[in-house]
C-alpha atoms as one frame of an Amber mdcrd trajectory, in Angstrom:
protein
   4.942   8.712 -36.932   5.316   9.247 -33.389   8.472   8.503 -31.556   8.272
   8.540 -27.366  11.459   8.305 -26.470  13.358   6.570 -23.266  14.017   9.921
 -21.559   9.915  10.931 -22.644   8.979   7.484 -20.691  10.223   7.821 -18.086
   9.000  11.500 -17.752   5.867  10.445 -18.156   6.178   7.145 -15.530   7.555
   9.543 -13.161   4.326  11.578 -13.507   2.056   8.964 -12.848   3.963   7.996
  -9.991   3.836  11.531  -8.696  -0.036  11.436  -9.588  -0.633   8.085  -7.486
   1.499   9.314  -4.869  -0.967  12.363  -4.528  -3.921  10.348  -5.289  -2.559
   8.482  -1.854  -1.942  10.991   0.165  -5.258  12.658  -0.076  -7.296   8.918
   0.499  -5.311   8.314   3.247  -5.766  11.361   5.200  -9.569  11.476   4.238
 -10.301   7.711   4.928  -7.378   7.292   7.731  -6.991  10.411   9.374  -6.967
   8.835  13.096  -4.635   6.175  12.189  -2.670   8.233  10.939  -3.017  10.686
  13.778  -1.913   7.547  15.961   0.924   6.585  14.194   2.275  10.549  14.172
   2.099  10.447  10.165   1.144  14.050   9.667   1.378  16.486   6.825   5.080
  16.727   6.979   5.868  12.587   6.708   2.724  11.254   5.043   4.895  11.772
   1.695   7.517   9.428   3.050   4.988   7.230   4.613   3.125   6.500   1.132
   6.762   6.747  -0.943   7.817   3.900   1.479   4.644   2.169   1.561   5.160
   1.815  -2.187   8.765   0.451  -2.072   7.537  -2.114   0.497   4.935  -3.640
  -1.839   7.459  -3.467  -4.387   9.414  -5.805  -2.745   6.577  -8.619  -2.175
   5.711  -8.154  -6.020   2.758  -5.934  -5.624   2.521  -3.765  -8.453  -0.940
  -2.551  -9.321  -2.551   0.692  -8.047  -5.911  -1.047  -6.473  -3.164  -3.841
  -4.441  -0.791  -0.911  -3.359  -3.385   1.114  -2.656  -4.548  -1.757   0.139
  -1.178  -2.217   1.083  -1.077   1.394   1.842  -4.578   1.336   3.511  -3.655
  -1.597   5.799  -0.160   0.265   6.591  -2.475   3.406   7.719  -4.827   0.923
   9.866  -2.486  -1.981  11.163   0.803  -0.324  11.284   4.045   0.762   9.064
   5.335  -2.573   9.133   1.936  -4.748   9.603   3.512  -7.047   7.103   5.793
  -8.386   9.661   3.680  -7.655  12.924   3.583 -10.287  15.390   0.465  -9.596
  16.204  -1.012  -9.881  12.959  -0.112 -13.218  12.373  -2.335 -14.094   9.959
  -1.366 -10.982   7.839   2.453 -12.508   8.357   1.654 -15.901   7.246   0.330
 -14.431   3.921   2.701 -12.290   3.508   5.324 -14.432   3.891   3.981 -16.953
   1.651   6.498 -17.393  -1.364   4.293 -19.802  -3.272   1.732 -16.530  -3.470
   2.314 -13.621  -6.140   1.681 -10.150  -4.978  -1.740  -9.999  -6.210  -2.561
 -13.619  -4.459  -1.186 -11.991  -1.394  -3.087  -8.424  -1.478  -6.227 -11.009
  -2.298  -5.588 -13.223   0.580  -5.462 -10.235   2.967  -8.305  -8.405   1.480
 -10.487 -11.555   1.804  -8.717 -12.338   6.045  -9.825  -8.355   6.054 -13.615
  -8.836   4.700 -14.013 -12.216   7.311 -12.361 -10.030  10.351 -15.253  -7.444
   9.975 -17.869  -9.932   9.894 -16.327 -11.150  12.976 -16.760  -7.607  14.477
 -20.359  -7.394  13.574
């Protein structure tokens, strides 16, 4: 029988996280290269960027890879802290929202996101 042990587990959970990490990096500065650009995330932070991206969903609940990934994505086009932007107040007021979970919340801005660029159209 196999035996993974806690030291193995975490080995391995560390790798993923490395992986997504990566996996981040690289969508980022293919998909969001002027944002970036604009925020002065370059080759040298990005790293940090996405590492504290990560930390910051943590801490509204949001735990899968497809709702950090938008967290990321809307930290790359709205700002490093659009989650408590003024100016986004509709991303604030979901955000904020303690009677949402963190997948409620990534849904709620990826459906305010989907309406704003019908707006633009």
């Amino acid at each position: 029988m196999l035996v993974i042990r806690d030291v193995q587990n975490q080995a391995l959970a560390q790798h993923r996280q490395q992986q997504f990490i990566q996996e981040m990096i690289e969508n980022l500065q293919h998909s969001y290269a002027d944002h970036l650009l604009l925020q002065k995330i370059d080759e040298d932070n990005i790293k940090d960027f996405v590492t504290s991206g990560i930390q910051h969903a943590r801490n509204y609940e949001i735990r899968s890879r497809s709702n950090v990934k938008l967290f990321l994505e809307c930290m790359a086009e709205f700002g490093e802290i659009f989650y408590a932007d003024e100016s986004l107040d509709w991303c604030v007021e979901i955000m904020c929202d303690s009677t949402l979970s963190g997948e409620e919340k990534m849904d709620a801005i990826d459906e305010s996101l989907v309406l704003l660029e019908m707006d633009v159209s």
